[in-house]
C-alpha positions, 0 to 999 in steps of 0.5 A: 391104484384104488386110492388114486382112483378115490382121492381124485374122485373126492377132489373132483367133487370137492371141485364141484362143490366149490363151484356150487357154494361160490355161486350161492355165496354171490346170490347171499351176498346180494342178498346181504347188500339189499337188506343193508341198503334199505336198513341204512334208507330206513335209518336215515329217513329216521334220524333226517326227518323232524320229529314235531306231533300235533294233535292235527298230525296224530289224526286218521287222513282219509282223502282229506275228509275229517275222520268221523264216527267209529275206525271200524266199517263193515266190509263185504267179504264177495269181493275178496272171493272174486279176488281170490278166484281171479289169482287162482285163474291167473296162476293157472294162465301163468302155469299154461305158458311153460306147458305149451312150451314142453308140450311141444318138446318131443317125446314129451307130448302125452305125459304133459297133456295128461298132467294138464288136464289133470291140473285143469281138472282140480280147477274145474273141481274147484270151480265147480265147488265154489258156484254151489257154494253161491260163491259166484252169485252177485248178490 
């Protein structure tokens, strides 16, 4: 009586894990067939397209302006410290949406608006790090 017991436990699981791997097997094979569809768009374009170098060809375009002196220019690094505080605050609005959704959930209220505040509170950290730092001073 045991071993039927067992052996339709281990079959009903060995169900449950066919099922699972199947639906994986169908994400891999969509996965599979975009990364055909663009080898084959990349190779097309290569053997369709003609292949004629000039010297006009091989120069830098840069809005239709002759490129002149070094490839190489000095850029301002605050802008990409803006950028970066811009992601940073757009993840956290992204990450306010579902809260408020499971904030509303019963029995779910207390424990979330705690781990909010706690989310918010390494944001402030961080804000607060960046302008005394003079991150946020536009000079």
């Amino acid at each position: 009586m045991r071993e039927t017991v067992g052996d339709s436990t281990a079959a009903a699981a060995h169900v449950v894990a066919a099922g699972y791997f199947r639906s994986y097997s169908v994400v891999g094979l969509l996965a599979l067939v975009g990364v055909l569809f663009v080898a084959v768009a990349f190779g097309a374009g290569r053997l369709l397209r003609p292949v004629v170098p000039t010297p006009e060809k091989l120069l830098t375009y840069e809005c239709g302006v002759d490129p002149v002196g070094e490839g190489w220019a000095h850029t301002q690094v605050r802008y990409y410290v803006y950028a970066f505080l811009y992601v940073i605050f757009a993840v956290d609005s992204i990450f306010l949406f579902p809260w408020a959704t499971v904030f509303a959930a019963p029995g779910y209220g207390a424990t979330t608006l705690v781990e909010m505040f706690i989310f918010l509170g390494f944001l402030a950290v961080g804000l607060l790090y960046a302008y005394k730092k003079g991150v946020l001073a536009w000079t």
